[in-house]
C-alpha positions as CSV (number, residue, x, y, z in Angstrom):
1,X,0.0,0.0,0.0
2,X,1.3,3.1,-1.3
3,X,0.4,6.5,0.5
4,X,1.2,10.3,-0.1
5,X,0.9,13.7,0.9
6,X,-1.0,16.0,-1.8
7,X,2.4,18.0,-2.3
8,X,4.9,14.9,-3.2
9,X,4.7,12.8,-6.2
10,X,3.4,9.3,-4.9
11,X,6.1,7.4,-6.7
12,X,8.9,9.4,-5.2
13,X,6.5,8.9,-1.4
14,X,8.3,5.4,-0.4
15,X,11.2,4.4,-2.0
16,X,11.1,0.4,-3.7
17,X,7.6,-0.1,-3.0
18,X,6.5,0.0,-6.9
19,X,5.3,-2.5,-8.9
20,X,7.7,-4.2,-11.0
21,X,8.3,-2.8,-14.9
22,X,6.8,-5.7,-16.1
23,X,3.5,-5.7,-14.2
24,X,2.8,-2.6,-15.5
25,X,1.3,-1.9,-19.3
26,X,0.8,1.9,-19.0
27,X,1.9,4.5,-17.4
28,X,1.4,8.3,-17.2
29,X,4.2,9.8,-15.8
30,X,4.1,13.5,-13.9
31,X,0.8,14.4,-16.0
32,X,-0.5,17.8,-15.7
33,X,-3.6,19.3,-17.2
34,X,-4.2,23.0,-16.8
35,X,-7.5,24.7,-17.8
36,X,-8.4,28.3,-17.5
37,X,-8.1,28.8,-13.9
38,X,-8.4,25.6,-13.2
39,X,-5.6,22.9,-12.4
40,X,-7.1,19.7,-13.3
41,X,-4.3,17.5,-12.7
42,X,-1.4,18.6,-10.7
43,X,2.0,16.1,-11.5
44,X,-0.1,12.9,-11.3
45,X,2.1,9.8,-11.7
46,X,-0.1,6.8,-12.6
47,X,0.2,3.2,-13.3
48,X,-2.4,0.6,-15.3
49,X,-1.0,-3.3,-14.2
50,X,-1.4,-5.5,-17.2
51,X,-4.1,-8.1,-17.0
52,X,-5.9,-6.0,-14.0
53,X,-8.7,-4.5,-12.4
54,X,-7.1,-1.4,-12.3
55,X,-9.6,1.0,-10.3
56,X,-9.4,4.5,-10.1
57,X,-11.6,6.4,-7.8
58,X,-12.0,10.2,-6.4
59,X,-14.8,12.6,-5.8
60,X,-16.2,14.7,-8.7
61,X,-13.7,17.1,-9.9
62,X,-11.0,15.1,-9.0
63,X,-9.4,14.8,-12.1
64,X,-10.4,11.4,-13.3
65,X,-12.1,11.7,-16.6
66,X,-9.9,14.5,-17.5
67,X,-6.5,11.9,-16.8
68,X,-8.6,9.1,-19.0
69,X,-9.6,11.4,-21.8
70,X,-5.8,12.1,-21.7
71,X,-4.8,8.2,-21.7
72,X,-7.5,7.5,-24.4
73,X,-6.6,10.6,-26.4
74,X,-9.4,12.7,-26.2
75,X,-7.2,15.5,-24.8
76,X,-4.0,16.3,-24.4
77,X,-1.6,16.8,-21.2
78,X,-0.2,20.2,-20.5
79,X,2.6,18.5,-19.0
80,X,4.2,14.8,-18.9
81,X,4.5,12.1,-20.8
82,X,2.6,8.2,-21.4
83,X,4.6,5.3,-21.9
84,X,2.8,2.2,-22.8
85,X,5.0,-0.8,-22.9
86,X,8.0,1.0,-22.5
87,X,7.5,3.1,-25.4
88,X,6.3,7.1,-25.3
89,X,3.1,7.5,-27.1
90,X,1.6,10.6,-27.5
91,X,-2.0,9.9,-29.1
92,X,-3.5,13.4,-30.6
93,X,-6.8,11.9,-30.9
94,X,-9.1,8.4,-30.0
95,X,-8.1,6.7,-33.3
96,X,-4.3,7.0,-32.2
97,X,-5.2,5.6,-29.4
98,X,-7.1,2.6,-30.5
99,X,-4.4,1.9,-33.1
100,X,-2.0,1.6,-29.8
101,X,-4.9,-1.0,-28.6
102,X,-6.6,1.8,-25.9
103,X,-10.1,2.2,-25.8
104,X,-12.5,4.0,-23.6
105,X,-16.2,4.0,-22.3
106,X,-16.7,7.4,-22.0
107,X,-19.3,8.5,-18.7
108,X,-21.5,10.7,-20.5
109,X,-23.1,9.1,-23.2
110,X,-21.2,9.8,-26.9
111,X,-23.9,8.1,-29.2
112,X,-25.3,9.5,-32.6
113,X,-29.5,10.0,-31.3
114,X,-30.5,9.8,-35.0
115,X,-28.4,6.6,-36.2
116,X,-29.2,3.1,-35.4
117,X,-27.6,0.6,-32.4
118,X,-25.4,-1.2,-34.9
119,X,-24.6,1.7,-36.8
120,X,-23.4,3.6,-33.1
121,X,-21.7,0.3,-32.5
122,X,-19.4,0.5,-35.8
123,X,-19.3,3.8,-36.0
124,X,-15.7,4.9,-37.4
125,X,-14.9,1.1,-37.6
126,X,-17.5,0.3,-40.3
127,X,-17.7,-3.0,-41.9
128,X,-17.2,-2.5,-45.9
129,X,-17.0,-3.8,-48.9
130,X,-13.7,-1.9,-50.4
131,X,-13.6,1.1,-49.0
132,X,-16.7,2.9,-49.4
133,X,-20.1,0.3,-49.2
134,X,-21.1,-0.6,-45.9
135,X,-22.4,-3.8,-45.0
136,X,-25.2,-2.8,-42.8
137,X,-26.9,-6.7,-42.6
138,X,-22.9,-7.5,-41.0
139,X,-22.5,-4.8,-39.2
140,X,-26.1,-5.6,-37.6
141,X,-26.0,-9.3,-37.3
142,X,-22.4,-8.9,-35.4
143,X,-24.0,-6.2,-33.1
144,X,-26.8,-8.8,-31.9
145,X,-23.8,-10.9,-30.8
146,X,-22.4,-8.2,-28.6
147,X,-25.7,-7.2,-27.8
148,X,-26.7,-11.4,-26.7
149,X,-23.2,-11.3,-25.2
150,X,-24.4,-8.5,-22.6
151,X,-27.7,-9.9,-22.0
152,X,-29.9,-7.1,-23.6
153,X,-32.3,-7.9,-26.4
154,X,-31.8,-4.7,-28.1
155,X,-32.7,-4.9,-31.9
156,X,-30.0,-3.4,-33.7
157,X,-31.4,-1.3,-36.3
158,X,-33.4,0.6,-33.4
159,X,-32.6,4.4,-33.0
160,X,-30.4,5.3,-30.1
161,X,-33.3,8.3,-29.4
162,X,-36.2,5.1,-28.6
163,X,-33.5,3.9,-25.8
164,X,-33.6,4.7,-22.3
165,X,-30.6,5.9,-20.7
166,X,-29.6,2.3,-19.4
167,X,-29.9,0.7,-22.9
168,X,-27.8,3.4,-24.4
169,X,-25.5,2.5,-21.6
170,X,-25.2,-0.8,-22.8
171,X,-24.5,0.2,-26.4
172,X,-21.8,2.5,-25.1
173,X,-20.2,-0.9,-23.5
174,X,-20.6,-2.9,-26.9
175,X,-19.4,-0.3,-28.9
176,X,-16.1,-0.7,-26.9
177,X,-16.3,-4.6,-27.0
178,X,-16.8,-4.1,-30.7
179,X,-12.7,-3.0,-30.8
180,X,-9.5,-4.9,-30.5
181,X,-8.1,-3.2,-27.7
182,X,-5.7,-4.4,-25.0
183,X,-6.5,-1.9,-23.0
184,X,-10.4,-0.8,-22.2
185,X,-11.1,2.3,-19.8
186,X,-14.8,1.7,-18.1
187,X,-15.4,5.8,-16.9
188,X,-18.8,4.5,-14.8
189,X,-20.0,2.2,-16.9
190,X,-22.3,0.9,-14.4
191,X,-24.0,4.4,-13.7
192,X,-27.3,3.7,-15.2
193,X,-27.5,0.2,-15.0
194,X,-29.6,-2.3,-12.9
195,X,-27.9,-5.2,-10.2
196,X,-28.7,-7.8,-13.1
197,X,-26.9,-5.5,-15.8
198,X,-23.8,-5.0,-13.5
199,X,-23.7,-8.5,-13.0
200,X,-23.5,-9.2,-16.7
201,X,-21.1,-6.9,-17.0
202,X,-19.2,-7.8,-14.3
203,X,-18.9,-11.8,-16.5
204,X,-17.6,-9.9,-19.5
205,X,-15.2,-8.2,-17.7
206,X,-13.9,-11.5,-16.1
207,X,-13.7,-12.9,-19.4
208,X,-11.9,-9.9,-21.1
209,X,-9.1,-10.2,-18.2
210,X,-9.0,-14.0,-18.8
211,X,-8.7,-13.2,-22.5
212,X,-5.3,-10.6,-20.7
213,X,-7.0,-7.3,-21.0
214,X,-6.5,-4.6,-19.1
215,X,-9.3,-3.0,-17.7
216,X,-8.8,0.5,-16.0
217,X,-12.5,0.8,-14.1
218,X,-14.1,4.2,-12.7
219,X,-16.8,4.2,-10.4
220,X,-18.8,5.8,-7.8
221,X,-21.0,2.5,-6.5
222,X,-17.5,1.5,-3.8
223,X,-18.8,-1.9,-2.8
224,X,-19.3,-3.2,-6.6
225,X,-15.1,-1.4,-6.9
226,X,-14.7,-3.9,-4.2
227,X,-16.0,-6.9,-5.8
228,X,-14.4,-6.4,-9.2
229,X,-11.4,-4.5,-8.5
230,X,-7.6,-6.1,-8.3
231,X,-5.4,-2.5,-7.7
232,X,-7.0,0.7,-6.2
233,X,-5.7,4.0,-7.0
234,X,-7.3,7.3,-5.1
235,X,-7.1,11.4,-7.1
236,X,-7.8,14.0,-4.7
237,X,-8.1,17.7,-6.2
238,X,-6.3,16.6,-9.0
239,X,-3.5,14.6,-7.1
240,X,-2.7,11.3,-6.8
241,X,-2.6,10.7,-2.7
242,X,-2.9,7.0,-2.5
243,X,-2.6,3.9,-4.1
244,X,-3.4,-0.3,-3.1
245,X,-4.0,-3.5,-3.5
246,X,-7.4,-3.8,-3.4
247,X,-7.4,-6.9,-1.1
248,X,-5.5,-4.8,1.8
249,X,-7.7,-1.8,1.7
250,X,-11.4,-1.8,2.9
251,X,-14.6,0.8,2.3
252,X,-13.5,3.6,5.1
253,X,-9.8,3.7,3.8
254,X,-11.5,4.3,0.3
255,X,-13.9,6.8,1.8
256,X,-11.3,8.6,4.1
257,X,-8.8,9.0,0.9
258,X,-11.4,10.7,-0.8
259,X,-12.6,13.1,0.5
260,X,-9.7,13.7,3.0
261,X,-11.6,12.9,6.2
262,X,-13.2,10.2,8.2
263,X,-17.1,10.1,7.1
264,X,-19.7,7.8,8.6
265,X,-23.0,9.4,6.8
266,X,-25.6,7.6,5.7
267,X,-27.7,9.7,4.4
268,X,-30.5,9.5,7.1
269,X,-31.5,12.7,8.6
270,X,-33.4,12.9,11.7
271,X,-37.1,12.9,11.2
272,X,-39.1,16.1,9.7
273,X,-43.0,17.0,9.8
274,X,-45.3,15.8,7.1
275,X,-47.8,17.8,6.2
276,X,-51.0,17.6,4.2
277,X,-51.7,16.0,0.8
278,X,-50.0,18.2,-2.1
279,X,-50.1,15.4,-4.9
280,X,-52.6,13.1,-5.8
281,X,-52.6,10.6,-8.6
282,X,-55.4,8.5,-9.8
283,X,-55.6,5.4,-12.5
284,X,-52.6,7.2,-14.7
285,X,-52.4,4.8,-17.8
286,X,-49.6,5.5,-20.4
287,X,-50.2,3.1,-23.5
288,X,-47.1,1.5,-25.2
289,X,-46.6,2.9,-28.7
290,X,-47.8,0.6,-31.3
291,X,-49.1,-2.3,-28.5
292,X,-51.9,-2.8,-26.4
293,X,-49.6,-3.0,-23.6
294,X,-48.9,-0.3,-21.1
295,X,-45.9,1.5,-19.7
296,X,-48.6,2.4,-17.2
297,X,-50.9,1.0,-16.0
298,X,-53.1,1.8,-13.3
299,X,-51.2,4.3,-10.9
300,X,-52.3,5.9,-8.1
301,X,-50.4,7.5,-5.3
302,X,-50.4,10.5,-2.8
303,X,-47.7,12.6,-2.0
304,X,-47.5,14.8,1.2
305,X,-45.7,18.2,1.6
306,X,-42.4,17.6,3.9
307,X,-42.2,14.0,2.4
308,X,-39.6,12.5,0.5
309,X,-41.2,9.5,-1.4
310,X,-38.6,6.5,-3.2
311,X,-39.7,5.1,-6.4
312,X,-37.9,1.4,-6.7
313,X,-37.7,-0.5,-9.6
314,X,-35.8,-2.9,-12.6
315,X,-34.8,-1.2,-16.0
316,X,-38.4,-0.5,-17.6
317,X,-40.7,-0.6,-14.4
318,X,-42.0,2.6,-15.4
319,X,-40.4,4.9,-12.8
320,X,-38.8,7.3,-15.6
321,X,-42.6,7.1,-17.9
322,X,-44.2,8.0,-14.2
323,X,-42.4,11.2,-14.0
324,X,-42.5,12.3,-17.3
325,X,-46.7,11.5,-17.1
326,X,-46.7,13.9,-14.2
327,X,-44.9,16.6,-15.9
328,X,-47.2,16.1,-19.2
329,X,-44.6,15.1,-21.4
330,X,-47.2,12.2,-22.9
331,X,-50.3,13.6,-24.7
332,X,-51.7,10.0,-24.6
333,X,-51.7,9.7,-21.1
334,X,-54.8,9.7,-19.0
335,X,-55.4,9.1,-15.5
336,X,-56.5,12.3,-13.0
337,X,-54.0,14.4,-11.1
338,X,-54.5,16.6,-8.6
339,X,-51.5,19.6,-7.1
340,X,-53.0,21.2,-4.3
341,X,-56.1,19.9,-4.8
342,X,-56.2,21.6,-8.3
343,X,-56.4,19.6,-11.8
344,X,-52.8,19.5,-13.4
345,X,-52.8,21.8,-16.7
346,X,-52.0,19.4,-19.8
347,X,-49.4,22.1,-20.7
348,X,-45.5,21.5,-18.9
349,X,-45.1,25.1,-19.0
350,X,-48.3,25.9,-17.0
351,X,-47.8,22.6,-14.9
352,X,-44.1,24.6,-14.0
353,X,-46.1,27.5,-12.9
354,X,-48.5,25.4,-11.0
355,X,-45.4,24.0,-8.9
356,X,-44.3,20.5,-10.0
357,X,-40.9,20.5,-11.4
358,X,-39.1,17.5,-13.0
359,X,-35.0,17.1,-12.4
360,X,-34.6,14.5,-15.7
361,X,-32.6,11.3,-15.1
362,X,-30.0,12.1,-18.4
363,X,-28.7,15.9,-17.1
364,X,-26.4,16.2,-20.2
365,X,-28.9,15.6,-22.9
366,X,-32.2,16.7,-20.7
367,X,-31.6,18.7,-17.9
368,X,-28.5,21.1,-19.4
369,X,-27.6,22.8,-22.7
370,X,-24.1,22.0,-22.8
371,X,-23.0,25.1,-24.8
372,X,-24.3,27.9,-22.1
373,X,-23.2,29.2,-19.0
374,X,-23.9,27.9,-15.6
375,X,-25.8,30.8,-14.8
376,X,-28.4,30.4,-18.1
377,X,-28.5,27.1,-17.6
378,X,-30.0,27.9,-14.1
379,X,-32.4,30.6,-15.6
380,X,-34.2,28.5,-18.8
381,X,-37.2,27.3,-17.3
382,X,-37.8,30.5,-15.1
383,X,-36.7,33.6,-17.4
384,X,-40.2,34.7,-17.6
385,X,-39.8,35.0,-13.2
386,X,-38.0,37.9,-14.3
387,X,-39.6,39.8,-17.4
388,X,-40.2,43.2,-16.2
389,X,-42.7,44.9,-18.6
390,X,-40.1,45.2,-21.8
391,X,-36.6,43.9,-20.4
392,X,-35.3,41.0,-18.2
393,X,-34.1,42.3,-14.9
394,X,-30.1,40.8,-14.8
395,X,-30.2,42.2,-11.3
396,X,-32.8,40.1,-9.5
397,X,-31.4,37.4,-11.9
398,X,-28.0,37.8,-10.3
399,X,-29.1,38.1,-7.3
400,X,-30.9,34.7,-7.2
401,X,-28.3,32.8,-8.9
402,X,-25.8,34.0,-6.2
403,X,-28.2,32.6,-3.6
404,X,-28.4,29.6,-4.7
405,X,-24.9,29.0,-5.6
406,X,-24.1,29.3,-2.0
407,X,-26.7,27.2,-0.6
408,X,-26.0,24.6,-2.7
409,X,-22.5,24.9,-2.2
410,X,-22.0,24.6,-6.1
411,X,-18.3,24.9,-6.7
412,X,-17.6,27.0,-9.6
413,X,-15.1,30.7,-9.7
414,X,-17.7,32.1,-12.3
415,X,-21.5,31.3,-13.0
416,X,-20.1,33.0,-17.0
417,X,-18.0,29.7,-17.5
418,X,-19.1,27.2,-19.6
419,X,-21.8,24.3,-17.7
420,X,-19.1,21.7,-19.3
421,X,-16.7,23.2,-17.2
422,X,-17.8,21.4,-14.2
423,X,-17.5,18.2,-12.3
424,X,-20.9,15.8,-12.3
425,X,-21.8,16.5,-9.2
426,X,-22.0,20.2,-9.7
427,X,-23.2,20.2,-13.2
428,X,-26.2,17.8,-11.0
429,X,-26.4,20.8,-8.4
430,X,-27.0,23.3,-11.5
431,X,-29.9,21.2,-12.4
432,X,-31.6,21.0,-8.8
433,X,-31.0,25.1,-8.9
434,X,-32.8,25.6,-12.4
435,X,-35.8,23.8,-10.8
436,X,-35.6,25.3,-7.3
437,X,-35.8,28.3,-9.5
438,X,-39.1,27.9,-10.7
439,X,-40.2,27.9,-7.2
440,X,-42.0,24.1,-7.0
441,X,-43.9,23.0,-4.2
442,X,-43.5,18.9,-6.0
443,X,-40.0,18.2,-7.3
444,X,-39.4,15.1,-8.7
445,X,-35.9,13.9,-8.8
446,X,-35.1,10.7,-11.2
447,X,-31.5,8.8,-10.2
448,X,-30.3,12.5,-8.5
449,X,-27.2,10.9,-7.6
450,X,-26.3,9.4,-10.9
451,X,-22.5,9.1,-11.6
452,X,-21.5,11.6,-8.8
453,X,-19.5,10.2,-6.1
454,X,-19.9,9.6,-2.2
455,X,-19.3,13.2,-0.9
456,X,-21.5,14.9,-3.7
457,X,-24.0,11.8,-3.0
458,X,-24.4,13.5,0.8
459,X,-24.7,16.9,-0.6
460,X,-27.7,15.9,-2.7
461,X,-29.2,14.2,-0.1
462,X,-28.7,17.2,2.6
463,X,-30.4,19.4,0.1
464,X,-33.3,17.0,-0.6
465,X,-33.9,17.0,3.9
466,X,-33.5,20.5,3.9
467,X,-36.2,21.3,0.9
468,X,-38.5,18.5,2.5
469,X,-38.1,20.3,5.8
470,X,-39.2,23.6,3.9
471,X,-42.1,21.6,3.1
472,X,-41.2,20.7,-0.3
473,X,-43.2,17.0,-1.6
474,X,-40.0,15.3,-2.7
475,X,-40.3,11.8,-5.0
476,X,-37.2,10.6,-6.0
477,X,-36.2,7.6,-8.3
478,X,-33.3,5.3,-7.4
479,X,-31.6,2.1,-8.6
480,X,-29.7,2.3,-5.5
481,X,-31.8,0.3,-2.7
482,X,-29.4,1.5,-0.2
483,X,-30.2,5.1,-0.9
484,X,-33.8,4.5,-1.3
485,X,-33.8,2.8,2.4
486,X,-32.0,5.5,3.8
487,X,-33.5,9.0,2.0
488,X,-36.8,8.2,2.1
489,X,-40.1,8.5,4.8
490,X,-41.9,6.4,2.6
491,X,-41.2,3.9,-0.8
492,X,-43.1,2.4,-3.9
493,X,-42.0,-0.3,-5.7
494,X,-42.6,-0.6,-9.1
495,X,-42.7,-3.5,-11.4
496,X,-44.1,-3.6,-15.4
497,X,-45.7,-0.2,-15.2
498,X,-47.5,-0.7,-12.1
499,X,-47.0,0.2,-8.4
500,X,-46.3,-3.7,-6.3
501,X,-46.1,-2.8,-3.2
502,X,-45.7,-0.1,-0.3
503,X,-43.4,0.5,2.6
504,X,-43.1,3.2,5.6
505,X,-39.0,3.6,5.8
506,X,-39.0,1.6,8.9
507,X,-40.5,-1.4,7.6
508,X,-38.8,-1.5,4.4
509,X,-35.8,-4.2,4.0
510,X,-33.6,-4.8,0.6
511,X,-35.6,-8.2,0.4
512,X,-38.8,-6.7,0.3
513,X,-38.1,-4.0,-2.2
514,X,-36.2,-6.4,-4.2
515,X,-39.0,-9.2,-4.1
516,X,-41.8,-6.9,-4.9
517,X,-39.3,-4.8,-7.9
518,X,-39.8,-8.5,-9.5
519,X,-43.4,-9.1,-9.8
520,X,-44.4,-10.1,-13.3
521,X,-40.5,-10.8,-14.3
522,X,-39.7,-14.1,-15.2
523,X,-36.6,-15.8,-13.3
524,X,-34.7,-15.5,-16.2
525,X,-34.7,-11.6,-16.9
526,X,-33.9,-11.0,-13.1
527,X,-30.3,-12.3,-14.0
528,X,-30.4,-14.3,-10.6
């Protein structure tokens, strides 16, 4: 076990205690990537073993997917060199790096919405006749093999844009199986899926070592690091300050590294009034395109100011179609809801303005505009909050950004930079601001904590108890039953578009939620 302070290089820390040459396949050596105003990597010595489970973990901001994109050649270092196999590469793009046998799963999603699942999959690696005619029946019947090989039964000439997030996830993972690469980066490649996915993927990755691929693995979710991992390595504001065999390490020492101090959080805050009924739902049905099936069917549920209500459930239970029927994003929906007693509008702008505010599970493509500032990202769905008579007021504007910048302890030097300029976790906080800024009395919250790590987990989870304690009706949508258990006052379980079962937080256990999360599922599709 290697250990450092944040101001000395970790391989210079303790003398002899490396790995030897041969056990290691890549390396980036005193790597330093500066942005404007911003050091994202500060003289970061880092090393891949060959044939590993080479896990690299840190809070948000850190400087993890900024060292992979450099590894995978997405970006380049300001400083330092690679050296794969001995040799100094210096990859100026992802091709280069995939001719050197690197490839990477990138954490936000990098799919083509318009083009089909085999054509993502092939996509710059086409299958051709010559040079120029592509062989779309191949390049479709060999993405059904990657696609049987995870355990999804995805057609392949379906468009990315009919996917839901975890299915796109998936064809992120087979578009990297798809290459001959030694070795594969995984930045969260878990982050949308469900246990039975990670489990799948959790075979293939077995396999791909046993086939002696290198896997360098990113993720948030610590115990599954602990299940699949072989080497730990830990970035802390850009710095590499420790480093481990993941079999002499445990979850605290991962924890404590992390966010520099000893944390014993579990989300649970102590109990908060609940007030009266602010949301009612009754019989909301949502038909399945081109079926006679539902994605709804039959809903009802009440939701009380001060409450934070958990919504559990597999990959297509209908948690993600249950928010979007309460925000009206389905014409063809029917069912009756009630906010405060009043009929919803059909309209989402008017529903906004009648409280009930939706914070989208997929915050790049649905909860941000990627090419505008923090602070208009905050403002889009409540500029008209500040229309006075001919002119927006930039001054009350300010004013209310600024406020909630601090209280969400959203860490950015200027609200004018770029939203892509921040870590997950922020970029997540942005979202919750935009909504808080349409002043909602129901926010609904779908996987809040997505791909954002254990300290920016907390944070999210503070600001959900604070809001509920305001008196805010809170329902939140999680994968996570550990989260769910802990965050909520009260929990549905969904299964095939309808609402199994019920729990008060004290009576809930994982075995419940999980057995009632299965109703209607055949063994088989459960993965167990």
């Amino acid at each position: 076990m290697i250990e450092t302070e944040q101001t000395t290089p970790i391989d210079q820390q303790q003398p002899g205690t490396a790995q030897p040459d041969n056990d290691i396949i890549l390396e980036a050596r005193n790597v330093t990537k500066l942005y404007p105003g911003t050091v994202a990597l500060d003289n970061v010595t880092y090393h891949a073993r060959r044939g590993k489970v080479n896990v690299l973990v840190g809070e948000n901001g850190a400087g993890k997917s900024t060292l992979m994109k450099i590894l995978a050649g997405v970006i380049q270092a300001t400083e330092g060199e690679l050296v794969l196999e001995g040799e100094e590469i210096r990859p100026k793009n992802p091709r280069e790096a995939e001719a050197r046998g690197i490839g990477i799963i990138h954490q936000e999603l990098n799919l083509f919405q318009n083009l089909s699942v085999a054509e993502n999959i092939f996509m710059a690696h086409e299958i051709t006749w010559g040079k120029t005619i592509v062989r779309h029946g191949d390049e479709e019947a060999e993405a059904a093999k990657l696609l049987n090989r995870l355990e999804q039964p995805i057609d392949p000439r379906t468009l990315v844009s009919y996917l839901r997030v975890g299915q796109q996830q998936i064809v992120e993972i087979a578009k990297a199986l798809a290459l001959d690469i030694n070795i594969l980066i995984m930045d969260e490649p878990t982050s949308a899926l469900s246990t039975a996915e990670v489990e799948v993927l959790f075979r293939v990755i077995e396999e791909l070592k046993a086939n002696g691929v290198t896997i360098i693995y990113i993720s948030h979710k610590l115990e599954e690091l602990m299940q699949i991992g072989d080497y730990i390595a830990v970035l802390r504001d850009g710095r590499l300050v420790a480093e481990s065999p993941m079999a002499e390490i445990d979850l605290p020492w991962i924890i404590e590294r992390m966010v520099g101090r000893e944390t014993t959080s579990t989300y649970r805050a102590p109990q908060h009034a609940i007030g009266d009924e602010i949301l009612r739902v009754e019989n909301a049905y949502l038909p399945r395109p081109g079926t006679t099936d539902y994605l709804l069917e039959d809903v009802s549920l009440t939701l009380h100011a001060g409450e934070i209500l958990g919504v559990y459930g597999l990959m297509g239970a209908g948690r993600t179609e249950l928010f979007e029927v309460l925000m009206g994003l389905h014409p063809r929906a029917r069912g009756n809801i009630w906010l405060d007693g009043q009929p919803l509008n059909r309209q989402i702008n008017e529903r906004i303005k009648q409280g009930i505010m939706l914070i989208p599970e997929d915050r790049q493509r649905e909860g941000l505009v990627q090419t505008m500032t923090v602070a208009d990202n905050m403002l889009l769905a409540s500029l008209r909050r500040y229309v006075r008579r001919f002119y927006l007021s930039r001054h009350a504007q300010q004013q209310n950004i600024t406020r909630l910048v601090n209280e969400l302890a959203i860490k950015v030097a200027n609200v004018d930079f770029l939203i892509s300029s921040l870590s997950g976790g922020n970029q997540q906080k942005v979202v919750v601001g935009k909504a808080l800024l349409t002043e909602p009395k129901v926010l609904l919250m779908d996987e809040p904590t997505r791909g954002i790590d254990v300290g920016a987990k907390e944070e999210i989870f503070e600001i959900m108890r604070q809001l509920a304690a305001q008196g805010l009706g809170i329902m939140f949508v999680s994968t996570e039953l550990k989260e769910i258990m802990a965050a909520s006052d009260r929990i549905l379980v969904m299964s095939k578009g309808r609402i199994t079962r019920e729990f008060v937080h004290d009576l809930a256990t994982e075995e419940g939620l999980v057995s009632a999360s299965a109703m209607g599922h055949e063994l088989g599709q459960m993965g167990r």
